[in-house]
N, C-alpha and C positions, 0 to 999 in steps of 0.2 A: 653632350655626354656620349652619344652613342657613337658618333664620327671617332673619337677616342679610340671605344673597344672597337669599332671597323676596321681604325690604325694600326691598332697592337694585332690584331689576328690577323693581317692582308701580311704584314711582317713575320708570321710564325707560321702562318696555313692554317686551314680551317680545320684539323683534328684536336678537338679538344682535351681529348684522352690524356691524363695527366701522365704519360710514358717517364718524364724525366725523374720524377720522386722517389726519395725525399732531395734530387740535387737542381729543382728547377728554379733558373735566374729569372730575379726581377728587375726586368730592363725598366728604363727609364719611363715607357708610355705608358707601361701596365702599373706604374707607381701613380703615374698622375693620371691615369684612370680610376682606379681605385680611391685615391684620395677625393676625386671632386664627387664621385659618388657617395662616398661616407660625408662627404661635406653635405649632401645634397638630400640625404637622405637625414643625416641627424638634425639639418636645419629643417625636414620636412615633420620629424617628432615635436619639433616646439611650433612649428608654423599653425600644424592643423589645428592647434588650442583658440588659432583666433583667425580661424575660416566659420561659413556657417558649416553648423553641424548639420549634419546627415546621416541616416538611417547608419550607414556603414561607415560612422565615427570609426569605435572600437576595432572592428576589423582591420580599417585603416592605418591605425595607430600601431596597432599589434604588428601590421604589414611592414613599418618603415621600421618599427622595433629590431625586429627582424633578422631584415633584410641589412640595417646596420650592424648588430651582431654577425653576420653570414660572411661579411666582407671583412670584419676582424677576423673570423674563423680561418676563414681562407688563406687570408693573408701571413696568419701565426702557423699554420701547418704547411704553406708554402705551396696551397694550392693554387696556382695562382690565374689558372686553364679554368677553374671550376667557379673562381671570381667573372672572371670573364665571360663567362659563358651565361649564368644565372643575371648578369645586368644585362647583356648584349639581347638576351631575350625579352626582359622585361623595357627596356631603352624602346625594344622595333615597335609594341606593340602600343608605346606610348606616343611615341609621332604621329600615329592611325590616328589614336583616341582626341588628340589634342585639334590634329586638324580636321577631325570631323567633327569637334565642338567650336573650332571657329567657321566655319560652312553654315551650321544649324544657327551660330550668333549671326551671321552675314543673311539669313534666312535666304539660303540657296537651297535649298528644297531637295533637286532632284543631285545634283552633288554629295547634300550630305548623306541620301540615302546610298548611293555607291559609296561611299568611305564607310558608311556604318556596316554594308557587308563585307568589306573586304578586313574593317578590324574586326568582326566576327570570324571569319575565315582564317585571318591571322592569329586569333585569338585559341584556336583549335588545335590549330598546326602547332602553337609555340608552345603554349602553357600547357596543353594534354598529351599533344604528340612527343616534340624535340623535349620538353623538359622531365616527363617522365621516363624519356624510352633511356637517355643521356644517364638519370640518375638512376634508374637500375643497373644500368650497365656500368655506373664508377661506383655503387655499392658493392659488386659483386667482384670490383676489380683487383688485381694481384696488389697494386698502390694503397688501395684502401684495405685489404685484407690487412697489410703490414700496419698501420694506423690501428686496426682490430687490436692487432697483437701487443703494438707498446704502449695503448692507451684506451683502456673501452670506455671510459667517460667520453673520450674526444672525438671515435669514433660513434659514440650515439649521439651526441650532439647534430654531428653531421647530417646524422640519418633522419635524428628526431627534427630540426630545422629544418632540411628541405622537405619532410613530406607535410608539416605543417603550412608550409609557403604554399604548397600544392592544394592543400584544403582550402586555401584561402584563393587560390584558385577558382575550385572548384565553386565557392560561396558566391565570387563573383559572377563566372561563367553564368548560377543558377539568374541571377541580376541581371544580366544580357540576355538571357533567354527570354527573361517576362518581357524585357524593354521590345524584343523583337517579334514578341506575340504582339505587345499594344501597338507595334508600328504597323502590322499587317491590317490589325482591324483600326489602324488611323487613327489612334490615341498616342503618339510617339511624348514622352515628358521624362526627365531623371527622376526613377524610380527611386533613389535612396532619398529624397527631399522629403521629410516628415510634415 
């Protein structure tokens, strides 16, 4: 999925900033980007019913809610920079996660412990640094002021979705923090397991 939005921006350049709005085209990668992540993610609302559950069901659930909603969002206002940007981040930091849960299945020890800092590290950078500093600066922007003006349902959706994706964030982050307390004193286990 993330090779996708790598495609679509290596082809537009890496400024996000939605400059073209309301007249930005949706080329062909950023369609089938979008589509396999709405695919991915609405099959991810009916899958997590019949995973085990975990402390951070709900949050989870809430998350793919969302984040499928966000990708409609985007898509009907024709943001399509702001599509891309909010998966392409959550896409990097999920390759971290994945491959350092298959290290810790492989019980490669001293591996998983270098992929569990650096998706920390990544996990700082993307989700606290790039995705908030990104959405204050397209809430404040001239694109989105006009959004303000023909729509303030549409523009609080906006605002109210992504700062909620952000708390959930945040909820996580606090999850990785304790994981990385009990690794240092040598208790490393997934914290959400009840």
């Amino acid at each position: 999925l993330g090779a996708y939005g790598l495609a679509r921006q290596s082809s537009r350049g890496w400024d996000f900033f939605p400059y073209e709005f309301p007249c930005e085209i949706l080329s062909p990668i950023t369609k089938v980007y979008s589509m396999v992540a709405f695919g991915f993610y609405s099959y991810s609302i009916v899958s997590i019913f019949f995973e085990v559950k975990r402390s951070d069901f709900y949050p989870m659930l809430f998350h793919h809610v969302l984040t499928t909603f966000f990708i409609i969002y985007g898509l009907t206002i024709r943001f399509y920079n702001i599509v891309t940007f909010v998966l392409l981040l959550h896409d990097f930091n999920d390759i971290i996660l994945e491959l350092g849960k298959i290290t810790n299945y492989l019980e490669k020890e001293l591996l998983s412990n270098i992929i569990f800092v650096c998706f920390i590290l990544s996990w700082i950078f993307t989700r606290y640094y790039l995705f908030l500093m990104y959405f204050l600066r397209l809430v404040s922007s001239a694109s989105f002021q006009i959004i303000y003006k023909m729509n303030f349902w549409i523009y609080s959706y906006g605002v109210v979705s992504a700062g909620l994706l952000e708390q959930l964030h945040f909820y996580w982050g606090y999850l990785i923090y304790n994981m990385a307390k009990r690794a240092l004193s040598g208790k490393l286990e997934d914290t959400r397991i009840d």
